[in-house]
N, C-alpha and C positions, 0 to 999 in steps of 0.2 A: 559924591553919590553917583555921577555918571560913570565916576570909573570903576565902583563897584558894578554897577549893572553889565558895564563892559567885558568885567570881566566872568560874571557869571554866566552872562552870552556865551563866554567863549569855553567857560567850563563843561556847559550842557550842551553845546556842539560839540567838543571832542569827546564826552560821553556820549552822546547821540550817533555820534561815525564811529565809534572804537562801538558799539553795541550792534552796528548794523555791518560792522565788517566779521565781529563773531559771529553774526545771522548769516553774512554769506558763506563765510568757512565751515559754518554747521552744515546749509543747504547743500554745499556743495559736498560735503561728507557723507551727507545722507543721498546725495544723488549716486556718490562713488559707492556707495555701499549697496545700493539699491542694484545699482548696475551689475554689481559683484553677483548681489544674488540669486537677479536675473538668471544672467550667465550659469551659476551652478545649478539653477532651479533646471535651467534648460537640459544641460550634460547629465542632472538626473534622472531626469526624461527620458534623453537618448539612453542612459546606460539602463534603465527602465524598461526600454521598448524592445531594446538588445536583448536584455534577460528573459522577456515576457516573450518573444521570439523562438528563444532556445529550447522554453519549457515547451513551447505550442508544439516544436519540431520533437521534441523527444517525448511529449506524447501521445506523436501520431504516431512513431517511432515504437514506442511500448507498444500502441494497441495491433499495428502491423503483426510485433512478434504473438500476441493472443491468437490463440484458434478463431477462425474468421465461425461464424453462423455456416456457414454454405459445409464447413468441414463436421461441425458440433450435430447439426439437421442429420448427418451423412450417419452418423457412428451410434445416436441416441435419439431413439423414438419419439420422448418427452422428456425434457429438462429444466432446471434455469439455474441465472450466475446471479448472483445479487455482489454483483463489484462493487465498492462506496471507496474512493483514495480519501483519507485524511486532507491531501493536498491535492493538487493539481496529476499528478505522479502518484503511482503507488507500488508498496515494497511485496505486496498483497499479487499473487497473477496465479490461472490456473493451466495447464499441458492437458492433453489427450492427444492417442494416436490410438490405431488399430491396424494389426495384423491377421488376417483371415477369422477366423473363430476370437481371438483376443483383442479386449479391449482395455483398454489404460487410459487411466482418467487422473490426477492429482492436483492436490489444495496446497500453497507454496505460500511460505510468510518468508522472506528476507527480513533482515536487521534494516530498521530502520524507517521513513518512507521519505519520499521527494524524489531528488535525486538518485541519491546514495543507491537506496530501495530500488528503483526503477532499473538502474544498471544493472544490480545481481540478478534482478528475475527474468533481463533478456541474456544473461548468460547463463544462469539455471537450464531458461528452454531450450536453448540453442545446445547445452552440453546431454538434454536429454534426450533431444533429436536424433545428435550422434550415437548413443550407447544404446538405443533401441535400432534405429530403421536396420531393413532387413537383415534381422535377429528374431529367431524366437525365445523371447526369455519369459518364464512363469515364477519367474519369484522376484516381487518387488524390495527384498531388501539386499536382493545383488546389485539391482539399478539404483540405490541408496548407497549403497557401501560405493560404489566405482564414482558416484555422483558425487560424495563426499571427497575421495581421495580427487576429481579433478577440477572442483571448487577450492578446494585446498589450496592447490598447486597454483591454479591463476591467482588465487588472491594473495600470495605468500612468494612467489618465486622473483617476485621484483621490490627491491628495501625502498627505489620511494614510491610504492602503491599506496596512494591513502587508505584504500579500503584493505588495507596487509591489519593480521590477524587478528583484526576487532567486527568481520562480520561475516556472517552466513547465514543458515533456514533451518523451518523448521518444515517438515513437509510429511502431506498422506497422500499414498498410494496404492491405487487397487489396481487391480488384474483383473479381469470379468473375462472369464472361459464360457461362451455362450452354448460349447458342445455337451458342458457336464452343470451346466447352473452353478457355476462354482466362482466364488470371490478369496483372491486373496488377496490380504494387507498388511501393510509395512509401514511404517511412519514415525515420527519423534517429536515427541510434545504433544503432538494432536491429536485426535480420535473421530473414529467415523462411528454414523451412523443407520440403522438397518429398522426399517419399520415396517410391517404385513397386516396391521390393523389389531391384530393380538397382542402381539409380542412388540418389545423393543430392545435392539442388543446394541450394546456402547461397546464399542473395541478401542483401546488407549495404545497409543504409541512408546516408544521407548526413549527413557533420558536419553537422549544423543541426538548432539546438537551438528549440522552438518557442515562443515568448513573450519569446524573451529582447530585452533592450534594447539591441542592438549591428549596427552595421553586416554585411550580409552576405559572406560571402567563398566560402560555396558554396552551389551552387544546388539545389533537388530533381529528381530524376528516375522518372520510369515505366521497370518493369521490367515486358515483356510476357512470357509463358510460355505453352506451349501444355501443356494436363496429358492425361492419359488418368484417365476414369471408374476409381474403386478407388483413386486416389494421396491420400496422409497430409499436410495442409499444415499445420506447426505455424508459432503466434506467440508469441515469452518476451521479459519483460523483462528485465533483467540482474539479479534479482532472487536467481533458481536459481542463477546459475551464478557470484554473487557471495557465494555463503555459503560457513565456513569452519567447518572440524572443530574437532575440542580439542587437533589437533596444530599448530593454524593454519594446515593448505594451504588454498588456494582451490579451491575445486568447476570454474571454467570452464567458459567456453561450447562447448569443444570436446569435452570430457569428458561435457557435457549430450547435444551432437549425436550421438557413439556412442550413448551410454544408448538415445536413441530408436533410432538403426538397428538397437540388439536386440531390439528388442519392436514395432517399426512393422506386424507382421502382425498382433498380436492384438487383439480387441475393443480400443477407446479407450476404454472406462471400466476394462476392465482395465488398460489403459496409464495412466490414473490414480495406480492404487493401486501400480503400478513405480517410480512418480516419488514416491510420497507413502514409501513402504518405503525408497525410495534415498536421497529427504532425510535421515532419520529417523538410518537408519545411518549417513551419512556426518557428519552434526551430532552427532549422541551428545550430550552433556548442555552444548554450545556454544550461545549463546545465537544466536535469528535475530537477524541485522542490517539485514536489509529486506524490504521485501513480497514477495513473491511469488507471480507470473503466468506459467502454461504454459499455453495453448490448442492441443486439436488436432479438426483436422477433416479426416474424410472426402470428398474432391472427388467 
């Protein structure tokens, strides 16, 4: 009888240490594991802070290349941008320049937004800058056609460009001749619009997409318009009027174009906050699915 006890003693002590030597080799598993995670929790941190870093620099970077206020104040009496990036970046940006009596104003959608977006539309500006400064050109869909063939070329002239033949813009562009009241426009995809408190005139742009790598099938066109002093010329990319509620309608470009004819009388920084109020409500807690760009100016 003692020697069974003896031996049952000695059974549930080496069960007792072969149980607490598996509790150390877990603990100490779970510490090496722990520690692993740490460590990678850390590095994606840093690779985190790196990334979070680059986006902050490229888009102080983007907004550098935008028309500063001090230039916008100089060329337009009264206006506003309603910029919104989907992200942090956006593929969304607007140019103006003016030469003596002319002004150039244009609403610029890149493929894409983030990154990607952000790149094209500092080398949009930068190729627009070239093909106008000291130029007089009156027809915007010369500076379309040349804008297209040198989008083209940077983005296609190198096989490992990523951004090689899957993207470019779509863009509106007006001419404002302040000597004859006269507007003209040029554009692809997009459409401006013209509002005097009577009347409202929609002008569409032309299938043609600019950058892309494919033969042409149509061609651009100038839209001349004569305006009267006091009239509201707005430029959107489909940006607005492509957002969708939490019921899933679509906002539409038609629905956008009323909006404005309700409120086309009042200050345009109040017309702003119409459009920034009507986003808001009509999204409710839907997420954005792209950039968005509304410019309006006073003629």
């Amino acid at each position: 009888m003692a020697e069974t006890s003896s031996q049952d003693a000695r059974y549930w002590k080496e069960r007792f240490e072969a149980q607490q030597q598996m509790l150390e080799i877990t603990i100490a598993n779970m510490q090496k594991a722990t520690l692993q995670l740490s460590e990678s929790k850390a590095a994606l941190e840093k690779t985190n802070h790196q990334l979070q870093g680059s986006i902050s620099y490229a888009t102080r970077l983007q907004q550098s290349i935008l028309p500063a206020k001090t230039k916008l104040d100089q060329i337009f009496d009264d206006y506003f941008i309603f910029l919104k990036p989907k992200d942090q970046l956006s593929g969304d940006s607007y140019w103006v320049h003016k030469h003596n009596h002319l002004k150039y104003i244009a609403a610029i959608d890149c493929t894409g937004h983030g990154i990607p977006g952000a790149m094209l539309t500092m080398l949009v500006s930068t190729a627009l800058d070239q093909l106008v400064t000291g130029k007089v050109i009156t027809s915007p869909s010369e500076i379309i056609e040349a804008l297209d063939q040198k989008i083209h070329y940077l983005l296609n002239n190198d096989e490992q460009n990523e951004l090689r033949g899957k993207n470019g813009l779509d863009i509106s562009l007006c001419i404002l001749d302040e000597s004859t009241n006269t507007l003209i426009f040029s554009g692809t995809h997009q459409q401006i619009l013209l509002l005097d408190g009577t009347h409202q005139r929609a002008i569409k742009g032309a299938r043609y997409y600019v950058g892309e790598n494919s033969s042409r099938k149509t061609s651009l066109k100038d839209h001349q318009l004569q305006y009267s002093k006091g009239e509201k010329l707005y430029l959107f990319s489909d940006g607005f009027p492509d957002q969708f509620s939490v019921h899933g309608q679509k906002y539409t470009a038609k629905r956008l174009k009323r909006l404005i004819a309700t409120f086309w009388d009042i200050p345009l920084k109040g017309q702003k906050k119409a459009l920034e109020m009507e986003l808001s409500n009509f999204r409710g807690s839907s997420q954005q699915i792209d950039d968005i760009l509304v410019i309006g100016v006073q003629l």
